[in-house]
PDB file as gemmi writes it, atoms N, CA and C in Angstrom:
CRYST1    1.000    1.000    1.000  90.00  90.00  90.00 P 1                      
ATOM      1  N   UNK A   1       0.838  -1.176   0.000  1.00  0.00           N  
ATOM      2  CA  UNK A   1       0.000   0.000   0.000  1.00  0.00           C  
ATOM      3  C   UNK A   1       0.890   1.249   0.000  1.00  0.00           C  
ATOM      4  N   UNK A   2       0.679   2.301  -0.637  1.00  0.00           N  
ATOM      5  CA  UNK A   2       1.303   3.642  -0.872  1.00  0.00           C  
ATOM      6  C   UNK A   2       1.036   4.687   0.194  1.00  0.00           C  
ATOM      7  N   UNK A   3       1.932   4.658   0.674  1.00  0.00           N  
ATOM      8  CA  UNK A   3       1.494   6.272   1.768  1.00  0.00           C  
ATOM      9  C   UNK A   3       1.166   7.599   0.595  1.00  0.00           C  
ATOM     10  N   UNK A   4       0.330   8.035   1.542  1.00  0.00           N  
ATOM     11  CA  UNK A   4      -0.237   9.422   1.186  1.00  0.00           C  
ATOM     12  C   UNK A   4       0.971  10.676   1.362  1.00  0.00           C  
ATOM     13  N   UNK A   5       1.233  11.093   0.148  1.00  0.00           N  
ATOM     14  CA  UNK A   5       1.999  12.745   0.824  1.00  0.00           C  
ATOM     15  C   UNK A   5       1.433  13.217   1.310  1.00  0.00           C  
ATOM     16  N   UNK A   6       1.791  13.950   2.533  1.00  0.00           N  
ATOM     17  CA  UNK A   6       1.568  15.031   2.885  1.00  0.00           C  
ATOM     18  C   UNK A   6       1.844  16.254   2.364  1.00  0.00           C  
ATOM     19  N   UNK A   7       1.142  17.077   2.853  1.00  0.00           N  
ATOM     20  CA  UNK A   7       1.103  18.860   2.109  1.00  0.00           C  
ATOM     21  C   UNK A   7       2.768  19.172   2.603  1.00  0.00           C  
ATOM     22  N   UNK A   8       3.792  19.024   3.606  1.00  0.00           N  
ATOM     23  CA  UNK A   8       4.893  19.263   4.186  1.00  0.00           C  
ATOM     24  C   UNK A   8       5.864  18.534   2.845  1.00  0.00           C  
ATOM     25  N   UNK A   9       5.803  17.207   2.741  1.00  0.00           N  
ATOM     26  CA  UNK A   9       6.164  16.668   2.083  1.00  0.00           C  
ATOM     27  C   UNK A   9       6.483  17.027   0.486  1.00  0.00           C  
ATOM     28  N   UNK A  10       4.756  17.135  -0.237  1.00  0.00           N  
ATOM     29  CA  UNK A  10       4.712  17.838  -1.137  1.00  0.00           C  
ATOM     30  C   UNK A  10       5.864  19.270  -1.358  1.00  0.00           C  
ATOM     31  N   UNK A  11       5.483  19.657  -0.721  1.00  0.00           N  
ATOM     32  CA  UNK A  11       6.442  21.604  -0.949  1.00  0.00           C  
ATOM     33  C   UNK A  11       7.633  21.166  -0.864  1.00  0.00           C  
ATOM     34  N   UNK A  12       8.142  20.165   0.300  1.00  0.00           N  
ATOM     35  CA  UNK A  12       9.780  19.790   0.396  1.00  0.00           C  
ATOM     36  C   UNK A  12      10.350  18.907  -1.421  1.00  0.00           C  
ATOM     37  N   UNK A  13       9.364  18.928  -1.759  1.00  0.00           N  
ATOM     38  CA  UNK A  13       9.817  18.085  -3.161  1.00  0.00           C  
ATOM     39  C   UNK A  13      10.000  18.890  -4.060  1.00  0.00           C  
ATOM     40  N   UNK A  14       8.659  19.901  -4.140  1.00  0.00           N  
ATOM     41  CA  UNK A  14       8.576  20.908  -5.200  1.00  0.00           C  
ATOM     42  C   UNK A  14       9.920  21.771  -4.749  1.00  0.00           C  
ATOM     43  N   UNK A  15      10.263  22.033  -3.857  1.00  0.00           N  
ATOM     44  CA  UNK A  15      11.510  23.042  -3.169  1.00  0.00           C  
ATOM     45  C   UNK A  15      12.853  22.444  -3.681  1.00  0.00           C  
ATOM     46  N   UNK A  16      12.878  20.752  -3.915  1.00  0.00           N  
ATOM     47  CA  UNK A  16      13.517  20.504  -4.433  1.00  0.00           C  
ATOM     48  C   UNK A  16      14.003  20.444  -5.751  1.00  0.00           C  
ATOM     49  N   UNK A  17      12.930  20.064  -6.151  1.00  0.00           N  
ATOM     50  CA  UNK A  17      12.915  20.956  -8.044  1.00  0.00           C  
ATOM     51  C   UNK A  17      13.463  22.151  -8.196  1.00  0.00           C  
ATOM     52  N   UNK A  18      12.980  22.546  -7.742  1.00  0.00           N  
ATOM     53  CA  UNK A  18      12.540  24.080  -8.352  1.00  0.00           C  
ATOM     54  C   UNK A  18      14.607  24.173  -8.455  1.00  0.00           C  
ATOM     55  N   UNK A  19      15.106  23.973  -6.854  1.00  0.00           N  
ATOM     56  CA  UNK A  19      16.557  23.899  -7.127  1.00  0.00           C  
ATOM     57  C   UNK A  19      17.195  23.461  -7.982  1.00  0.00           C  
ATOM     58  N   UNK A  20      16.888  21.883  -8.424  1.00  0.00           N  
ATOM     59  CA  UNK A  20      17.645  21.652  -9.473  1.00  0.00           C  
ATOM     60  C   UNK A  20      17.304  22.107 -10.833  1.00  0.00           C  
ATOM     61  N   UNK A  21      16.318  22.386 -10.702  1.00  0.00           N  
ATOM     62  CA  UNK A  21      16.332  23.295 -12.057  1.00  0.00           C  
ATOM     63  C   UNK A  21      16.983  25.084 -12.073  1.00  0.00           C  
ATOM     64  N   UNK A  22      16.498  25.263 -11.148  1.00  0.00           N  
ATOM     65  CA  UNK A  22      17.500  26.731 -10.857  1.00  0.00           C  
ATOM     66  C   UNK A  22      19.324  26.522 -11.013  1.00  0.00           C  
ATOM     67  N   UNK A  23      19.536  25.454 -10.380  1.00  0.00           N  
ATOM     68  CA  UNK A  23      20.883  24.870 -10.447  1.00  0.00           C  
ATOM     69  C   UNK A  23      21.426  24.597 -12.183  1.00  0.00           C  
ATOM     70  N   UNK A  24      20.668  24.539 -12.990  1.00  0.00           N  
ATOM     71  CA  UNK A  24      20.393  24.301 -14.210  1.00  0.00           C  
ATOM     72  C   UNK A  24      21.267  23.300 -15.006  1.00  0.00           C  
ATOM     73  N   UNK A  25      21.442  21.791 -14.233  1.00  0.00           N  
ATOM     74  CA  UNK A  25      22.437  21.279 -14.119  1.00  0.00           C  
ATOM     75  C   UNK A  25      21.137  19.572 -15.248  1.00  0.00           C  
ATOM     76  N   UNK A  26      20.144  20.002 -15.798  1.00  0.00           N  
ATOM     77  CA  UNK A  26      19.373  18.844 -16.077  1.00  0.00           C  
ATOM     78  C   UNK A  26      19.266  19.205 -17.113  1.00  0.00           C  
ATOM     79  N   UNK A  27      19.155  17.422 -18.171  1.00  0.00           N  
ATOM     80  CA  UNK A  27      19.263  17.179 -19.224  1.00  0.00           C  
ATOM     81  C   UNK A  27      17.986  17.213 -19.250  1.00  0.00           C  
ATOM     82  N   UNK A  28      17.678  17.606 -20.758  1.00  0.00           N  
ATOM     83  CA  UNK A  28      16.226  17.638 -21.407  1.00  0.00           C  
ATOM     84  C   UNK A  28      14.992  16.895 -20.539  1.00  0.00           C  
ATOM     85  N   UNK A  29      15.387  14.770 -20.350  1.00  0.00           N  
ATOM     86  CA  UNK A  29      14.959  14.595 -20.444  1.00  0.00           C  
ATOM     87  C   UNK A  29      13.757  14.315 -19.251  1.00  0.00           C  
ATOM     88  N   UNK A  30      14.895  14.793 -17.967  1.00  0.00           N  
ATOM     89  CA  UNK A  30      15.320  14.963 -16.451  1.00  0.00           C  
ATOM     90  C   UNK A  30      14.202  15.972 -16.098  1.00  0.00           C  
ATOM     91  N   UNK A  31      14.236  16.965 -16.669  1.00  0.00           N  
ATOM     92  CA  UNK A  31      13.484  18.566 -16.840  1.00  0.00           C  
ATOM     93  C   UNK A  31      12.023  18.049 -16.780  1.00  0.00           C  
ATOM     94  N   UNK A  32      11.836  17.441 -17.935  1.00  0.00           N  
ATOM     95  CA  UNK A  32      10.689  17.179 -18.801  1.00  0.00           C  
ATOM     96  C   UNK A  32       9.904  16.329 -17.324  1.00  0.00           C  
ATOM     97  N   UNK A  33      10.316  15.032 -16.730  1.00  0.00           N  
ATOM     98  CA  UNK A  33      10.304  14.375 -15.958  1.00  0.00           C  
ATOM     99  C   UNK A  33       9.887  15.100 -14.671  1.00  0.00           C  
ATOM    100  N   UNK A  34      10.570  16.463 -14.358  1.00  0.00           N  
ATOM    101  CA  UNK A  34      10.430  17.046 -12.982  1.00  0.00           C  
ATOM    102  C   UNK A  34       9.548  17.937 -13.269  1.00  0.00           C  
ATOM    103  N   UNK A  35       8.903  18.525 -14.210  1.00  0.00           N  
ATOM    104  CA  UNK A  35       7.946  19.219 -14.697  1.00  0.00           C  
ATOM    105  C   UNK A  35       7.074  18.275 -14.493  1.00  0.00           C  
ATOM    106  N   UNK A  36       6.521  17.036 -14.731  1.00  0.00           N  
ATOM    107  CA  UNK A  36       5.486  16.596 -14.904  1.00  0.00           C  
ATOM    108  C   UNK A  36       5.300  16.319 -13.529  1.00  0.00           C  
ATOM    109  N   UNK A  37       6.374  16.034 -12.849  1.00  0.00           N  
ATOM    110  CA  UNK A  37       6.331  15.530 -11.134  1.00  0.00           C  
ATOM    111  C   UNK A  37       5.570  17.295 -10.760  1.00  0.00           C  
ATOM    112  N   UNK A  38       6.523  17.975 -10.875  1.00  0.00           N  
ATOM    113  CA  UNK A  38       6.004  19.137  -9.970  1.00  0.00           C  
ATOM    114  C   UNK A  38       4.413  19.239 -10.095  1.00  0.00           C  
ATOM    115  N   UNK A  39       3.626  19.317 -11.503  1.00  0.00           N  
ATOM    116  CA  UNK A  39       2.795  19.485 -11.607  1.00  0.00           C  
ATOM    117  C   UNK A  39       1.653  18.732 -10.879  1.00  0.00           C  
ATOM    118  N   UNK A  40       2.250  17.478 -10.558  1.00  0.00           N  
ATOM    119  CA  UNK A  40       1.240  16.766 -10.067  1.00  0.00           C  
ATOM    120  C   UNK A  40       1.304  17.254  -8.552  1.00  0.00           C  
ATOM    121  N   UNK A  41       2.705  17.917  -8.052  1.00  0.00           N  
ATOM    122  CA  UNK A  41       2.388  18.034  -6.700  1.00  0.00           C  
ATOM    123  C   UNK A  41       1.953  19.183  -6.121  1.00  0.00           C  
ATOM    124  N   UNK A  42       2.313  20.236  -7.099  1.00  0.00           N  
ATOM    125  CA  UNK A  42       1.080  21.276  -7.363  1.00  0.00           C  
ATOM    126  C   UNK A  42      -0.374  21.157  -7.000  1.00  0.00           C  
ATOM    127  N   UNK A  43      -0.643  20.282  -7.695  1.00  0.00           N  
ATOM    128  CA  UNK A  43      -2.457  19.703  -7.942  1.00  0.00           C  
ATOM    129  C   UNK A  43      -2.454  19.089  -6.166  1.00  0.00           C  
ATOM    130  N   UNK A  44      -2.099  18.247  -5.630  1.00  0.00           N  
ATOM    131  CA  UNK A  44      -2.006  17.854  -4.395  1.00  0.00           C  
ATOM    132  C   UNK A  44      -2.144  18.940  -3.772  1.00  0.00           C  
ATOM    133  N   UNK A  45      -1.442  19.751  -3.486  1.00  0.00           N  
ATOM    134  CA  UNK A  45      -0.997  20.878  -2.612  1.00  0.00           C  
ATOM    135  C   UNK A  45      -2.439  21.600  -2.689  1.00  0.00           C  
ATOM    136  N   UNK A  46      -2.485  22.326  -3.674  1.00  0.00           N  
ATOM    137  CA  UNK A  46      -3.994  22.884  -4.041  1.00  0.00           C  
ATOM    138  C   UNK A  46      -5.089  22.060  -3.562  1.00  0.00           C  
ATOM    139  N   UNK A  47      -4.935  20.902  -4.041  1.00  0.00           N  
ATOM    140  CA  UNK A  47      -6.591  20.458  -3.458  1.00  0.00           C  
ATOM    141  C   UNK A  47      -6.321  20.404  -2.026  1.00  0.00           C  
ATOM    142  N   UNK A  48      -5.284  19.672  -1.545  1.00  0.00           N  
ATOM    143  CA  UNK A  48      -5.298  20.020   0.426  1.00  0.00           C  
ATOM    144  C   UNK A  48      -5.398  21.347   0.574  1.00  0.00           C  
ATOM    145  N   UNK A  49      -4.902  22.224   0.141  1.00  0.00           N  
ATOM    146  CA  UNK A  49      -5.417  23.723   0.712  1.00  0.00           C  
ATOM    147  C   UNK A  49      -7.125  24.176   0.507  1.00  0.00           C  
ATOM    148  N   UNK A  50      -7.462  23.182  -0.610  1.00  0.00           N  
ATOM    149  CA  UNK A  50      -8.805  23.629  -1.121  1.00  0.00           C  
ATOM    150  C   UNK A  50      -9.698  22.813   0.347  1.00  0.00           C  
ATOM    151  N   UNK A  51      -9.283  21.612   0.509  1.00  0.00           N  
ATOM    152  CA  UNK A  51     -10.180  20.985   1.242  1.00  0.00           C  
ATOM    153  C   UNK A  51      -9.981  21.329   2.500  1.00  0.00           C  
ATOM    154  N   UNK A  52      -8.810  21.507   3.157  1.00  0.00           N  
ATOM    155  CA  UNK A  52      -8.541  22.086   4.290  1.00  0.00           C  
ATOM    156  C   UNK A  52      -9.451  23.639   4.786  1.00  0.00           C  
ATOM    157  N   UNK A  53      -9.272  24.026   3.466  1.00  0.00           N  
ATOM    158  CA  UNK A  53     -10.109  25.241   3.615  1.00  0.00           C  
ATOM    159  C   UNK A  53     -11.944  25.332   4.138  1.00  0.00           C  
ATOM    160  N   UNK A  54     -12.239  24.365   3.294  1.00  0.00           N  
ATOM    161  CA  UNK A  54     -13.529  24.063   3.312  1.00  0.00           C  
ATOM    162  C   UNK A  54     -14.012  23.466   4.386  1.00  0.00           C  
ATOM    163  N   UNK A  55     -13.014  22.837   5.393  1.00  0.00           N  
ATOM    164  CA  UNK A  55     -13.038  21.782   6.696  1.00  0.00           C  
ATOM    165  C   UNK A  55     -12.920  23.028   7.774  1.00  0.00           C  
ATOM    166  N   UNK A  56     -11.895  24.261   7.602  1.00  0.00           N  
ATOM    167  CA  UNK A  56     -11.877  25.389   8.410  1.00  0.00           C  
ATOM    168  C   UNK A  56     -13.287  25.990   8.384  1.00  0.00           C  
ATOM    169  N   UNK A  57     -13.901  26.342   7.771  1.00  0.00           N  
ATOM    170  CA  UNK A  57     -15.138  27.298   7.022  1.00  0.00           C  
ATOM    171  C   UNK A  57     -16.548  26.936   8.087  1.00  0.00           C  
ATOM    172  N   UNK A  58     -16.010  25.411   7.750  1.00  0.00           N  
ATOM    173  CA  UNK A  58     -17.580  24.059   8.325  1.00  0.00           C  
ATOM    174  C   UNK A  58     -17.355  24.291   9.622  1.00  0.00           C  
ATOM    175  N   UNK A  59     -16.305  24.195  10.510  1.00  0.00           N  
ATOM    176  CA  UNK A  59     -15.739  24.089  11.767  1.00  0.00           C  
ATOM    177  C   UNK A  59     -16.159  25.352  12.638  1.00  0.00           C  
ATOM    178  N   UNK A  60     -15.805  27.120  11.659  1.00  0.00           N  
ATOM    179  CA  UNK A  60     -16.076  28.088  12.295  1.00  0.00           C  
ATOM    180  C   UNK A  60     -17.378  28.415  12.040  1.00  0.00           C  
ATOM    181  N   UNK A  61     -18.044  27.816  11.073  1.00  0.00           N  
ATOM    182  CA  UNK A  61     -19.985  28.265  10.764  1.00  0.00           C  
ATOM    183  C   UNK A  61     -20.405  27.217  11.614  1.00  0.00           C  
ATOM    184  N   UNK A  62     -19.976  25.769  12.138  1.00  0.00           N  
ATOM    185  CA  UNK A  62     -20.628  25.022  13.352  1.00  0.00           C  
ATOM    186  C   UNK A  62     -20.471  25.656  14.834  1.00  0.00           C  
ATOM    187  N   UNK A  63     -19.640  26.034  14.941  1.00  0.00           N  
ATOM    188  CA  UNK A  63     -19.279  27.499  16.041  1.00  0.00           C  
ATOM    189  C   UNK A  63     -19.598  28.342  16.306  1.00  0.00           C  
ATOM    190  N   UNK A  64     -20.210  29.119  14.984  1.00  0.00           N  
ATOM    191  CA  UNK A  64     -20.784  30.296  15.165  1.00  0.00           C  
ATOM    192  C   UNK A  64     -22.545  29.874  15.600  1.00  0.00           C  
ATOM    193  N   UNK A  65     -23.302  28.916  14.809  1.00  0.00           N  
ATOM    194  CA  UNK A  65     -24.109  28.772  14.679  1.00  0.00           C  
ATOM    195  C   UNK A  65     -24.388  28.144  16.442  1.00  0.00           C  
ATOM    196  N   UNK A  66     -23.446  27.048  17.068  1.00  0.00           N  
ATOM    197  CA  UNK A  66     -23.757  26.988  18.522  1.00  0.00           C  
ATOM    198  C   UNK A  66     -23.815  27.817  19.368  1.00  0.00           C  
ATOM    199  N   UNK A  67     -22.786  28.636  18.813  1.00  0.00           N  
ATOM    200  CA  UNK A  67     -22.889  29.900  19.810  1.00  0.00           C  
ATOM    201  C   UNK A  67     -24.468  31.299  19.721  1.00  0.00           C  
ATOM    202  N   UNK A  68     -24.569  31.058  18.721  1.00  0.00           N  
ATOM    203  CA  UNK A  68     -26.063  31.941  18.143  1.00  0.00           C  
ATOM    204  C   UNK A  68     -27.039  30.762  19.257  1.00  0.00           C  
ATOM    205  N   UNK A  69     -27.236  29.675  19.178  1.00  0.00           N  
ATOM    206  CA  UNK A  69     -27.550  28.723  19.811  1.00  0.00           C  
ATOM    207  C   UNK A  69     -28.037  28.853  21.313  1.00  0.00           C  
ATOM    208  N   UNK A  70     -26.833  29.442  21.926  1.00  0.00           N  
ATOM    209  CA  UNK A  70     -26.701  29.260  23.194  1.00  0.00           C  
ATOM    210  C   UNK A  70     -26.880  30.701  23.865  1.00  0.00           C  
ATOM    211  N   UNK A  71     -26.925  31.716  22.926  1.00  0.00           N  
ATOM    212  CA  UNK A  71     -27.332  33.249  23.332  1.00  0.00           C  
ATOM    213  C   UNK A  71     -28.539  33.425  24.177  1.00  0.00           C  
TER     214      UNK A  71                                                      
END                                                                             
């Protein structure tokens, strides 16, 4: 079974790219390869921020709404 990245994880990878390509030390085909990686961990990153977001939102409108509740 495959562990899940984490969002920490994710960025520590993309952080790593981004270097070796800044480092500009990669062959065509290397590039091509870490482009397609980054992108996917891009998409990861985004949707945990998307869903994380949406889990914050639910959490402080169930909060607000107990507290209207209990007035």
């Amino acid at each position: 079974m495959q562990k899940k990245t984490t969002y920490e994880e994710a960025m520590s990878r993309l952080e790593e790219i981004v270097q070796s390509m800044e480092d500009g030390n990669l062959d065509l085909d290397t590039l091509t390869e870490q482009l397609r990686e980054a992108k996917g961990l891009i998409k990861l990153c985004k949707d945990k921020l998307t869903k994380t977001d949406a889990e914050i939102n639910e959490i402080l409108k169930d909060d607000s709404a107990s507290s209207s509740q209990n007035a």
